[in-house]
PDB file as gemmi writes it, atoms N, CA and C in Angstrom:
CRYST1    1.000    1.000    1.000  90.00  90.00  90.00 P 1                      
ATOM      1  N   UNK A   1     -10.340  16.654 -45.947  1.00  0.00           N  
ATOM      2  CA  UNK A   1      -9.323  16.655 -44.916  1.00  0.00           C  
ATOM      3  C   UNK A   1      -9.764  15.703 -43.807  1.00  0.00           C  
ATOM      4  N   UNK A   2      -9.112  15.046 -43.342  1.00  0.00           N  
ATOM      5  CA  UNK A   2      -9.219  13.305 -42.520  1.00  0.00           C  
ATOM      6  C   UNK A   2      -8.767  14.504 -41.111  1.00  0.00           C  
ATOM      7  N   UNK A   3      -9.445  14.399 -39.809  1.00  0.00           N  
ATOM      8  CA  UNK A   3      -9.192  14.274 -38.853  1.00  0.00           C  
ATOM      9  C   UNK A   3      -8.715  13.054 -37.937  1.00  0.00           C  
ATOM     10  N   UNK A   4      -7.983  13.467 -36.982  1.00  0.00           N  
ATOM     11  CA  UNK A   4      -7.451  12.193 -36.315  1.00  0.00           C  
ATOM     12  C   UNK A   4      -8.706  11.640 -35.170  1.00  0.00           C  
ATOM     13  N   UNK A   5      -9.032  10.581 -35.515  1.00  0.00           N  
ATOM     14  CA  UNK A   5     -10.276  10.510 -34.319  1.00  0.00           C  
ATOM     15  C   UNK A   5      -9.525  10.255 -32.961  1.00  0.00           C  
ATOM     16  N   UNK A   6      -9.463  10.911 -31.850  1.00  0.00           N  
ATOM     17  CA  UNK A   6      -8.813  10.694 -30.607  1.00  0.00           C  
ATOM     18  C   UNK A   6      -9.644   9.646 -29.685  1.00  0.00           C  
ATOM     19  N   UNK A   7      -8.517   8.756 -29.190  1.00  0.00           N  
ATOM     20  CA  UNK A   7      -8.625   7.430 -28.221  1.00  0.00           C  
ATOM     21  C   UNK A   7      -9.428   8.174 -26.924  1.00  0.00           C  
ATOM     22  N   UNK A   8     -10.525   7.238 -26.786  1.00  0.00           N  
ATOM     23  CA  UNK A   8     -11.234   7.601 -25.576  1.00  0.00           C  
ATOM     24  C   UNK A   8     -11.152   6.634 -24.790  1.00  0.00           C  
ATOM     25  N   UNK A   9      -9.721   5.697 -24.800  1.00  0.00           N  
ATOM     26  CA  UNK A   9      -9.714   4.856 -23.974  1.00  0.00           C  
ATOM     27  C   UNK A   9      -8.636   5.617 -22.821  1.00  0.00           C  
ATOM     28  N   UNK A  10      -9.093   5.616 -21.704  1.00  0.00           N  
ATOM     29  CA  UNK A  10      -8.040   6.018 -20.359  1.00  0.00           C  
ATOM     30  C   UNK A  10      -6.597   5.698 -19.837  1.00  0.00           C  
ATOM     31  N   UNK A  11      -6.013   6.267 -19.692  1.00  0.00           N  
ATOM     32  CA  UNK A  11      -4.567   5.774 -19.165  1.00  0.00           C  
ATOM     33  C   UNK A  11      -4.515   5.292 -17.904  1.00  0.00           C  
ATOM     34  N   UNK A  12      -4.117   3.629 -18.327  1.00  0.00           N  
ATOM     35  CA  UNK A  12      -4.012   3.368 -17.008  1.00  0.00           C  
ATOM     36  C   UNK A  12      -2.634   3.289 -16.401  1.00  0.00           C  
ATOM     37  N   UNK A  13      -2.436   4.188 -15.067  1.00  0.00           N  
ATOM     38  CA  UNK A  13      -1.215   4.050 -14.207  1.00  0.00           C  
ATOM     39  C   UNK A  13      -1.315   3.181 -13.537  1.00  0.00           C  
ATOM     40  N   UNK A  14      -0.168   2.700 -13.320  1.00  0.00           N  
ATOM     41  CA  UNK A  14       0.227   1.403 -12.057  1.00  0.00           C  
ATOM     42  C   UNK A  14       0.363   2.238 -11.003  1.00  0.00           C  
ATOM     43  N   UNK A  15       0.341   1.665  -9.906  1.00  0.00           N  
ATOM     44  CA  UNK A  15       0.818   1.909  -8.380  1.00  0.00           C  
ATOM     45  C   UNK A  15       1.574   1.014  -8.124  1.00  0.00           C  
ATOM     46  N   UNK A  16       2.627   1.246  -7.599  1.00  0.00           N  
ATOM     47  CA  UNK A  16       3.210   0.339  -7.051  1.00  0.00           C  
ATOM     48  C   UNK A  16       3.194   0.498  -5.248  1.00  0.00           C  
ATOM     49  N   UNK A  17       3.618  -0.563  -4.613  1.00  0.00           N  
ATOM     50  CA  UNK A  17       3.293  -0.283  -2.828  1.00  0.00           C  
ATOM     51  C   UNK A  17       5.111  -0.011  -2.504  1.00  0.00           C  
ATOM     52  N   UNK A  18       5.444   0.930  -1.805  1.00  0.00           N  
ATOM     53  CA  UNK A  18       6.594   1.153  -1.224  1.00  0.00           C  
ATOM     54  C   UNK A  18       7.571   0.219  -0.916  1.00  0.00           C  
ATOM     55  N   UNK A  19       6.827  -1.146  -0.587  1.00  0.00           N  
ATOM     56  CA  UNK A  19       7.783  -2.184  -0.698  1.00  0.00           C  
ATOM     57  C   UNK A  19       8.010  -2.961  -1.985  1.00  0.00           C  
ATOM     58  N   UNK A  20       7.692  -2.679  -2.882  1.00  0.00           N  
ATOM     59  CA  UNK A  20       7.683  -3.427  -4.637  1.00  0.00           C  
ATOM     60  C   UNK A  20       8.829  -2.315  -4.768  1.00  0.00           C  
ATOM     61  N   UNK A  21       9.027  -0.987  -4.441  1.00  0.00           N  
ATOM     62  CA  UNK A  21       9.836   0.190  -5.098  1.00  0.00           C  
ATOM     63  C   UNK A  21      11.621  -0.181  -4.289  1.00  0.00           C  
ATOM     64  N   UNK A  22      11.279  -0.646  -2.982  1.00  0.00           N  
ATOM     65  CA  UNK A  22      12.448  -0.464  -2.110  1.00  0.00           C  
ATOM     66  C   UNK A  22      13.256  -2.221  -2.611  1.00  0.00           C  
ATOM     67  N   UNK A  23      12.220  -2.729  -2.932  1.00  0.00           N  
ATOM     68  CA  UNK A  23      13.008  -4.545  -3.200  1.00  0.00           C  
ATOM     69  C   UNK A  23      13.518  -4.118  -4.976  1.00  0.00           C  
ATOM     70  N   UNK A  24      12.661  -3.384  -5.749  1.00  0.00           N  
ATOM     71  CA  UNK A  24      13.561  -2.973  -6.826  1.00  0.00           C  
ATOM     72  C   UNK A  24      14.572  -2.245  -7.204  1.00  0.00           C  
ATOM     73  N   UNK A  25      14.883  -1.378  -6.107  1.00  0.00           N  
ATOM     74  CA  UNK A  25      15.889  -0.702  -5.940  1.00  0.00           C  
ATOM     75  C   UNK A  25      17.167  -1.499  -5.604  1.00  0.00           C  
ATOM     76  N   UNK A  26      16.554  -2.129  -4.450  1.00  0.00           N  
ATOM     77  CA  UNK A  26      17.924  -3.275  -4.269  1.00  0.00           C  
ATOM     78  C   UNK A  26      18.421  -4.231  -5.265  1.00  0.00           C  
ATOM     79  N   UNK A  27      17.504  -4.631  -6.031  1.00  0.00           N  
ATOM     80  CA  UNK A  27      17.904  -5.199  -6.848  1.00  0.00           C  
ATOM     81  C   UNK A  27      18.923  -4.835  -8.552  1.00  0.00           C  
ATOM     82  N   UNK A  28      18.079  -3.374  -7.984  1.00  0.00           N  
ATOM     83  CA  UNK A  28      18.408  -3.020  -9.089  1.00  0.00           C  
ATOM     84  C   UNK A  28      20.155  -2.215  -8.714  1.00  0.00           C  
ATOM     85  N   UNK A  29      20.642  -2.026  -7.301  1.00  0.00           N  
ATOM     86  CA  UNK A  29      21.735  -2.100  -7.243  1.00  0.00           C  
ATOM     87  C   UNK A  29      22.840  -3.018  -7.508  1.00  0.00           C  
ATOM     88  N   UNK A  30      22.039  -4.896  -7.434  1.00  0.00           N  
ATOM     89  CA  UNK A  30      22.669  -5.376  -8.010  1.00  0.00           C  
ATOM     90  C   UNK A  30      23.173  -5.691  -8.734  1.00  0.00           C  
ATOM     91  N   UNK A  31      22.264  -5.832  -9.739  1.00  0.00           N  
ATOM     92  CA  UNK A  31      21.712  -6.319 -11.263  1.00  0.00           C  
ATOM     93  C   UNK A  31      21.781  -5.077 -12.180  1.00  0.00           C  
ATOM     94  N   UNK A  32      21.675  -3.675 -12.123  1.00  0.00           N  
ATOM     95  CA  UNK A  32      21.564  -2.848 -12.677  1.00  0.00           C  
ATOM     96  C   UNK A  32      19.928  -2.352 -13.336  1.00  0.00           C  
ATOM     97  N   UNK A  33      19.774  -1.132 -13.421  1.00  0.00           N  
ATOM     98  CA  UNK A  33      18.479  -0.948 -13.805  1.00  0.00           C  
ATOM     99  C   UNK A  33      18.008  -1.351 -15.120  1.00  0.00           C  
ATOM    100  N   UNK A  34      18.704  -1.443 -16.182  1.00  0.00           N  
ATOM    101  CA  UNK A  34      17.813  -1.735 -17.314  1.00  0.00           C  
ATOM    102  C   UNK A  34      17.460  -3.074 -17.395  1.00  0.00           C  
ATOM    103  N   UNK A  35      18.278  -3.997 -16.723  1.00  0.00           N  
ATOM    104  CA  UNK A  35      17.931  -5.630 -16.708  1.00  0.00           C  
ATOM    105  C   UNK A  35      16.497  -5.763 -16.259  1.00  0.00           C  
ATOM    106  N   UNK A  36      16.665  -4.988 -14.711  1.00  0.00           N  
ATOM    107  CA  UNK A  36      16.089  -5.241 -13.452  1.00  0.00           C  
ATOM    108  C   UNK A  36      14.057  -4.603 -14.253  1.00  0.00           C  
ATOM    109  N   UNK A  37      14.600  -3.388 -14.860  1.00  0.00           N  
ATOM    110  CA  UNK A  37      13.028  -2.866 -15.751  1.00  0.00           C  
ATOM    111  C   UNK A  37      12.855  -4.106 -16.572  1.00  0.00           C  
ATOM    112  N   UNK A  38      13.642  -4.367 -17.365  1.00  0.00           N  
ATOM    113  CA  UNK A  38      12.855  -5.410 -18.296  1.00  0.00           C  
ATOM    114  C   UNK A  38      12.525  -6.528 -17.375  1.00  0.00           C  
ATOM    115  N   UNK A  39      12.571  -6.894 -16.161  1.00  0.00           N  
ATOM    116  CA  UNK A  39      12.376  -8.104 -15.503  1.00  0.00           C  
ATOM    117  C   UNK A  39      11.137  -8.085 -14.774  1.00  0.00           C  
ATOM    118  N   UNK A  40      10.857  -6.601 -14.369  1.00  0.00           N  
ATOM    119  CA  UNK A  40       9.735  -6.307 -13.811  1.00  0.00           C  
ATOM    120  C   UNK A  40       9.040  -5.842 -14.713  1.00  0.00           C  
ATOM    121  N   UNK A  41       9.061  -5.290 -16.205  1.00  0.00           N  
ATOM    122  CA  UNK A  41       8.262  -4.669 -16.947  1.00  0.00           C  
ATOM    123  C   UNK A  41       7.963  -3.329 -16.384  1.00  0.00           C  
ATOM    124  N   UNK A  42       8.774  -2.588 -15.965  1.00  0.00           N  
ATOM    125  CA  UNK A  42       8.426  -1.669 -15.331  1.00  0.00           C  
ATOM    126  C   UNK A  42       9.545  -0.494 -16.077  1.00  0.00           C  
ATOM    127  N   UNK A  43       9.575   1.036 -16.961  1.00  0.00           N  
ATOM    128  CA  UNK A  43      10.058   1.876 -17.341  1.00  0.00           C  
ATOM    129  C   UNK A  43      11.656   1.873 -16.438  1.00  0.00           C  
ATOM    130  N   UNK A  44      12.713   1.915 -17.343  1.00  0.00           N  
ATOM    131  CA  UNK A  44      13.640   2.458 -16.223  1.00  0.00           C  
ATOM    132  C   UNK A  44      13.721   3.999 -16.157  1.00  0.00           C  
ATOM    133  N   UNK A  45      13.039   4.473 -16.739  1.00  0.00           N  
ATOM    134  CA  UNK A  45      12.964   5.917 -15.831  1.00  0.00           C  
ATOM    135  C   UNK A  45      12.234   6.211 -15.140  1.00  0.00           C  
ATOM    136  N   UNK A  46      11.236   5.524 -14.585  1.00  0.00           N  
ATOM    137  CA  UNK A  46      10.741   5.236 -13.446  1.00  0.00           C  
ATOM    138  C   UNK A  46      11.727   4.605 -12.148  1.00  0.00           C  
ATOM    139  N   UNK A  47      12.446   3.461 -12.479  1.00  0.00           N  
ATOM    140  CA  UNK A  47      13.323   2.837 -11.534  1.00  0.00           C  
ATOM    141  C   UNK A  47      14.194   4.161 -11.365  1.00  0.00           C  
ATOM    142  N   UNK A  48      14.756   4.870 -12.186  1.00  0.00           N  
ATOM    143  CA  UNK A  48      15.702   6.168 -11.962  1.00  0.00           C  
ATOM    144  C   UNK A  48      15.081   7.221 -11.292  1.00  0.00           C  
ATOM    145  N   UNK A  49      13.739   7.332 -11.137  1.00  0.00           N  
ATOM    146  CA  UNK A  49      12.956   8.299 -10.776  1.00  0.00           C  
ATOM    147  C   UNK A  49      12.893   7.816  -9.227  1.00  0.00           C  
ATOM    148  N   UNK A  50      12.614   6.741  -8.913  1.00  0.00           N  
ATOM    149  CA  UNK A  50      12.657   6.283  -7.667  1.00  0.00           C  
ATOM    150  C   UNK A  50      13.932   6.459  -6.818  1.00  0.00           C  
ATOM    151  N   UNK A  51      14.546   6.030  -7.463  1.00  0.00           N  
ATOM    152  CA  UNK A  51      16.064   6.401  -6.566  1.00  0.00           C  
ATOM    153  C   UNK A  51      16.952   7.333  -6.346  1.00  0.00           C  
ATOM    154  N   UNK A  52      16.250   8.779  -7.325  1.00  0.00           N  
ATOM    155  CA  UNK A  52      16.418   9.806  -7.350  1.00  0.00           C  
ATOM    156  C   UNK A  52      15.836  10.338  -5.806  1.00  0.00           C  
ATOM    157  N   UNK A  53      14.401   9.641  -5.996  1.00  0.00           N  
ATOM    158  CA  UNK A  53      13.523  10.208  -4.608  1.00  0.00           C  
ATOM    159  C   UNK A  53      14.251   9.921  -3.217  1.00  0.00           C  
ATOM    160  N   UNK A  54      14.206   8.572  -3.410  1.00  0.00           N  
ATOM    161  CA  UNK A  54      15.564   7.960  -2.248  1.00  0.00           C  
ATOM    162  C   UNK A  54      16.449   8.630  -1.951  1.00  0.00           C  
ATOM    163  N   UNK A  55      16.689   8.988  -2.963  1.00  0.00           N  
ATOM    164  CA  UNK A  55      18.298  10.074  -2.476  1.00  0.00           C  
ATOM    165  C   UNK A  55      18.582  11.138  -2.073  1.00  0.00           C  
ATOM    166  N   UNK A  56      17.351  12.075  -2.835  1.00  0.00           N  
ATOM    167  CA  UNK A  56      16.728  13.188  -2.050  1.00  0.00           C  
ATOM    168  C   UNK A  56      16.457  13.098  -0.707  1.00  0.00           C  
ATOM    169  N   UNK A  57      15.325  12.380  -0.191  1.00  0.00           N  
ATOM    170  CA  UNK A  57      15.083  12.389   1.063  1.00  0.00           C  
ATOM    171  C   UNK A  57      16.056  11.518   2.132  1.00  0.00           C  
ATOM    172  N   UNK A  58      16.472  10.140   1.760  1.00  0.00           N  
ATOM    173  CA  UNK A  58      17.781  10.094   2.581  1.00  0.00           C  
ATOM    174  C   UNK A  58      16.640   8.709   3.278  1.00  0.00           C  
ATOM    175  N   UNK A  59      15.247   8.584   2.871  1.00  0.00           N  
ATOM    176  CA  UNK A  59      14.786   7.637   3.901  1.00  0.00           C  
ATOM    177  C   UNK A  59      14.134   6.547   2.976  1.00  0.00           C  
ATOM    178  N   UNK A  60      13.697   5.755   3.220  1.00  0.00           N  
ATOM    179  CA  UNK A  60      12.909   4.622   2.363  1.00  0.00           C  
ATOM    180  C   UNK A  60      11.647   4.667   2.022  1.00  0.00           C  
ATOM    181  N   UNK A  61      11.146   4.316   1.070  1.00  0.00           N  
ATOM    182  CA  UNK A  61       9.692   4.976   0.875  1.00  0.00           C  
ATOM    183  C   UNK A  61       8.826   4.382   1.794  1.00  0.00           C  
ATOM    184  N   UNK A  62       8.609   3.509   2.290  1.00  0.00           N  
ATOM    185  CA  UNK A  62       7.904   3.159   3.600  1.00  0.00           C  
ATOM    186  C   UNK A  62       7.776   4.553   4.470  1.00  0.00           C  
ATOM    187  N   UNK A  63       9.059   4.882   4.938  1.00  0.00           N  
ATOM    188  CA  UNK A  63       9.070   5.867   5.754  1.00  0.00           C  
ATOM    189  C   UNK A  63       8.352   7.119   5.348  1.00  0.00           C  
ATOM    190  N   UNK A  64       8.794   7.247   3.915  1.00  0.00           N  
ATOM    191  CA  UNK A  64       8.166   8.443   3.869  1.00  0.00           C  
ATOM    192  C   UNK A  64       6.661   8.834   3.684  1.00  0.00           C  
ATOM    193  N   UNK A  65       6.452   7.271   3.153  1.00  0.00           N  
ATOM    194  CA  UNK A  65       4.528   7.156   2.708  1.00  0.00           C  
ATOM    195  C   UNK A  65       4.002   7.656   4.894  1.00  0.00           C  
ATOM    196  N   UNK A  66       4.791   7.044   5.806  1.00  0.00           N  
ATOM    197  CA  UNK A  66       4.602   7.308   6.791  1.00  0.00           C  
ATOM    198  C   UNK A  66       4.387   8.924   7.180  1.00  0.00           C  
ATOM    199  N   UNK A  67       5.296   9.355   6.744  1.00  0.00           N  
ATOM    200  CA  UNK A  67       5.792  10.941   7.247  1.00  0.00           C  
ATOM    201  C   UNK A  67       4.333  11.639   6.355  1.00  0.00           C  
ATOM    202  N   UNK A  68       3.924  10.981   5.442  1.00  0.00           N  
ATOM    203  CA  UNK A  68       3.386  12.259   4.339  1.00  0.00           C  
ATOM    204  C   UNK A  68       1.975  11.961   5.052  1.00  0.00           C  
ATOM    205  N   UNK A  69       1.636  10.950   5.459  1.00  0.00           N  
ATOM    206  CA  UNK A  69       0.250  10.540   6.121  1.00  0.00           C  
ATOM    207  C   UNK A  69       0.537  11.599   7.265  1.00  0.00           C  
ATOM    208  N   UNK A  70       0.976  11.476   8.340  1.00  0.00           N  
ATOM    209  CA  UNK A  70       1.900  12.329   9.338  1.00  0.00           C  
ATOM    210  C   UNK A  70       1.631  13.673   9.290  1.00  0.00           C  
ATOM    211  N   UNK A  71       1.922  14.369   7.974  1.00  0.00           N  
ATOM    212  CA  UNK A  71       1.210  15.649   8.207  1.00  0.00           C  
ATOM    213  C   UNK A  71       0.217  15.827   7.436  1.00  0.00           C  
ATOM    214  N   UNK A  72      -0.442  14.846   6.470  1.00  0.00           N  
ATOM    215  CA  UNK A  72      -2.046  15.505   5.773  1.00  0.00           C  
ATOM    216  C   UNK A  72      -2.966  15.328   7.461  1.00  0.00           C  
ATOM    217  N   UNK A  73      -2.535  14.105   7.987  1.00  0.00           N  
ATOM    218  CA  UNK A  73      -3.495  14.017   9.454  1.00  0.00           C  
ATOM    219  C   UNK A  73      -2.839  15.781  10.339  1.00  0.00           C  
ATOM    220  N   UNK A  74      -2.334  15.712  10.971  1.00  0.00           N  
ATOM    221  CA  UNK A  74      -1.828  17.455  11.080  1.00  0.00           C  
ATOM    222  C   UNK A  74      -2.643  18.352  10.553  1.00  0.00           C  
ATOM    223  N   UNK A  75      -2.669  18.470   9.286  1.00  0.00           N  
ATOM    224  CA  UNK A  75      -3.498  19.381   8.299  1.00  0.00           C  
ATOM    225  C   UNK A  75      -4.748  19.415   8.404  1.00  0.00           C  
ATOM    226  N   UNK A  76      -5.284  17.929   8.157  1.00  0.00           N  
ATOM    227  CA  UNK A  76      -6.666  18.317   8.778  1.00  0.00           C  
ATOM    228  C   UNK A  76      -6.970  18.787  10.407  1.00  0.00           C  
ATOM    229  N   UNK A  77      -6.151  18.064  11.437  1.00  0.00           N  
ATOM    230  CA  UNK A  77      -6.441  18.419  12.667  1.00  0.00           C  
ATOM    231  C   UNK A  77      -6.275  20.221  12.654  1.00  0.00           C  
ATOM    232  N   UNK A  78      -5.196  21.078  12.209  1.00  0.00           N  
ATOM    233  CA  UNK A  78      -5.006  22.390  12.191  1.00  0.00           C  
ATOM    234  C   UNK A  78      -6.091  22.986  11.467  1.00  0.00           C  
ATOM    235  N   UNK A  79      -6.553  22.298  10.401  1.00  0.00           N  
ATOM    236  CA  UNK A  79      -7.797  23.103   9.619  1.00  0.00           C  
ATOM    237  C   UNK A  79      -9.313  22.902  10.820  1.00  0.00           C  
ATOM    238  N   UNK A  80      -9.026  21.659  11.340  1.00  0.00           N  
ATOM    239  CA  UNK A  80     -10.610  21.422  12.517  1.00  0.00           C  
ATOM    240  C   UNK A  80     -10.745  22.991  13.894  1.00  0.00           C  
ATOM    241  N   UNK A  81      -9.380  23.085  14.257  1.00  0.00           N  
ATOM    242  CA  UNK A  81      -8.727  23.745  15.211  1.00  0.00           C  
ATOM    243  C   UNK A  81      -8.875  25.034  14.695  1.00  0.00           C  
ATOM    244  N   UNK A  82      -8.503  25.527  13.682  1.00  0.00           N  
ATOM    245  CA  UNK A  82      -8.822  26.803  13.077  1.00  0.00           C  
ATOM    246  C   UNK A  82     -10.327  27.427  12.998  1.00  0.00           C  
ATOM    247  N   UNK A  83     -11.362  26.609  12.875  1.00  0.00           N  
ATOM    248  CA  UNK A  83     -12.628  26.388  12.571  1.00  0.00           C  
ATOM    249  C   UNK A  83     -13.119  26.819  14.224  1.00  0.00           C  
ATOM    250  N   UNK A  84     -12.716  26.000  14.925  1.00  0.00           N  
ATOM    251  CA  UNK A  84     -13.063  25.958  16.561  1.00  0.00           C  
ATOM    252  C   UNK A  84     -12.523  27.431  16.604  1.00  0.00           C  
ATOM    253  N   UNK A  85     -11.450  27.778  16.257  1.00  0.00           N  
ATOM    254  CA  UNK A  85     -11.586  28.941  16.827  1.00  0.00           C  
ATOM    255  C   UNK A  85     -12.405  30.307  16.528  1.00  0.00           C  
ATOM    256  N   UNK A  86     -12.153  30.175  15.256  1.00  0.00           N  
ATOM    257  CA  UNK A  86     -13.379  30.932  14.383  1.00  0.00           C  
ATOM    258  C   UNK A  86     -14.534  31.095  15.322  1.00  0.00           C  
ATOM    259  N   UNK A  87     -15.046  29.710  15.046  1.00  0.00           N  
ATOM    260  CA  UNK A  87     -16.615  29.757  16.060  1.00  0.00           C  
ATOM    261  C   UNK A  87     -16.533  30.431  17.416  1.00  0.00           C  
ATOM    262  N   UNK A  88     -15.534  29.988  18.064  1.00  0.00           N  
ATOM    263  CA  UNK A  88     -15.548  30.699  19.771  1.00  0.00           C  
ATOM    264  C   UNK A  88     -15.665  32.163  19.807  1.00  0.00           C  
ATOM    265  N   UNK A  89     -15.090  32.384  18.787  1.00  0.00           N  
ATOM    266  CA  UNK A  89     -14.483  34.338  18.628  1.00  0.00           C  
ATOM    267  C   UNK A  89     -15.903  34.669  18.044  1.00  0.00           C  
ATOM    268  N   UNK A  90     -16.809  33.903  16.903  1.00  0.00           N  
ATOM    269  CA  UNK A  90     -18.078  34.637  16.590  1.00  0.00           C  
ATOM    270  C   UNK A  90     -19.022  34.702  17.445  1.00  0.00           C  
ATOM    271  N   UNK A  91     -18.846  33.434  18.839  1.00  0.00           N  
ATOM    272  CA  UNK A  91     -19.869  33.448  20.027  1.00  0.00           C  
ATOM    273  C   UNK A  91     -19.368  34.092  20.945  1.00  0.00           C  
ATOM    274  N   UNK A  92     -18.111  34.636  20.923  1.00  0.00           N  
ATOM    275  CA  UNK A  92     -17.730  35.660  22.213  1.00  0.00           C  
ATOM    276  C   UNK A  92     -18.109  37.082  21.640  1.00  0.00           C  
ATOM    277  N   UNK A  93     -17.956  37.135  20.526  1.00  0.00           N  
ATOM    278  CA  UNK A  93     -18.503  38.544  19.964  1.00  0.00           C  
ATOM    279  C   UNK A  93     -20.021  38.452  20.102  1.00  0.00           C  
ATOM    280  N   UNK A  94     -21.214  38.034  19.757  1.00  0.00           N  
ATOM    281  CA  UNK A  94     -22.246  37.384  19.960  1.00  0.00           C  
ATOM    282  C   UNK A  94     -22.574  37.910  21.610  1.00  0.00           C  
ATOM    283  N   UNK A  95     -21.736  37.120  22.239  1.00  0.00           N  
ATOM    284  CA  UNK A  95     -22.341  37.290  23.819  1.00  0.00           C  
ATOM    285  C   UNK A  95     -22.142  38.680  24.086  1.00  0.00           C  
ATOM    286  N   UNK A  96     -20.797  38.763  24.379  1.00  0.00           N  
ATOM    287  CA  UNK A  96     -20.489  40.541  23.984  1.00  0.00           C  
ATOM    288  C   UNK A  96     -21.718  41.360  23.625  1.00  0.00           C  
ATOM    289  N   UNK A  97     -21.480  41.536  22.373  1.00  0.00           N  
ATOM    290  CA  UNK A  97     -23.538  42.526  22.432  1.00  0.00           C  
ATOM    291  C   UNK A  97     -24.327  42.571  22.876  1.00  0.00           C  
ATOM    292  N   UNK A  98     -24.869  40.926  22.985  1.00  0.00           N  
ATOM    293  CA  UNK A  98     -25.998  40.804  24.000  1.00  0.00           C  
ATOM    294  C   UNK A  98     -25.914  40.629  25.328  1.00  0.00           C  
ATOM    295  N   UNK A  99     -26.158  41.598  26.320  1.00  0.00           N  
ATOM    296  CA  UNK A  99     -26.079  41.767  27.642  1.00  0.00           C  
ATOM    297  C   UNK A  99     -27.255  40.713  27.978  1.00  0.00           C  
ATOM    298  N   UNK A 100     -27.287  39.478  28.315  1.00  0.00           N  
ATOM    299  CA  UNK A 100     -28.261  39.117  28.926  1.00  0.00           C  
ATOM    300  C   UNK A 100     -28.287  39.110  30.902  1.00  0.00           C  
ATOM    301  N   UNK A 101     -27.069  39.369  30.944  1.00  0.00           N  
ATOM    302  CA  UNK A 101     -27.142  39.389  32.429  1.00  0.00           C  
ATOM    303  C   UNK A 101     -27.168  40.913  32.841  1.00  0.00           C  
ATOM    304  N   UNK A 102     -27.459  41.247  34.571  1.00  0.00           N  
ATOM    305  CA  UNK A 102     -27.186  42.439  34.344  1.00  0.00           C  
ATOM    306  C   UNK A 102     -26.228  42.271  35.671  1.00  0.00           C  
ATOM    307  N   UNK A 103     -24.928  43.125  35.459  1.00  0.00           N  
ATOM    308  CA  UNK A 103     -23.889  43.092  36.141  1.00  0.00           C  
ATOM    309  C   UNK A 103     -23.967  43.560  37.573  1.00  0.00           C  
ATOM    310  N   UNK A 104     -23.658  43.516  38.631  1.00  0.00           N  
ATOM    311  CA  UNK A 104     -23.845  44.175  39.865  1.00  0.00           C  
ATOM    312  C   UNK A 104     -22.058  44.339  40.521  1.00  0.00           C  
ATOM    313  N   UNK A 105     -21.260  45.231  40.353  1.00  0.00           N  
ATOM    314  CA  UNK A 105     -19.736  45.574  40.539  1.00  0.00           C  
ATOM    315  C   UNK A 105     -19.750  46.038  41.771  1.00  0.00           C  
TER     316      UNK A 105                                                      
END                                                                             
């Protein structure tokens, strides 16, 4: 019995930059998408996938590569901020126990 020997070569994905996606879109309003894929070599269900996204969000992918940076920075600042507080509350509990001063009221 023959096993299939499996490819250990990696898949490589493209990236494309937000402005390669937004100039193919336009174009591809002109021209139509299956031309516009074979011209770029690029899947048209990918080009359909893109303008699906477009349409969903209502903004251009520029914008949105903007917005998504926008809140991972947020995310980390709220996760730094969370941390700070943590710490303050384990050194106010901390001081709390230990009376090092002695009070005079």
């Amino acid at each position: 019995m023959k096993t299939q020997k499996e490819s250990t070569t990696p898949v490589v994905r493209n990236k494309y930059t937000a402005q390669f996606k937004e100039q193919a879109l336009e174009r591809s309003d002109r021209d139509g998408i299956p031309k516009v894929a074979q011209d770029l070599g690029v899947a048209e269900s990918m080009l359909y996938s893109w303008r699906s996204k477009r349409r969903q969000t209502g903004q251009p992918f520029e914008e949105q590569k903007l917005q998504q940076a926008e809140v991972a920075r947020l995310k980390r600042e709220n996760t730094r901020l969370e941390e700070e507080v943590t710490f303050l509350k384990k050194r106010r509990r901390t001081l709390q126990s230990c009376p090092s001063e002695v009070r005079h009221d």
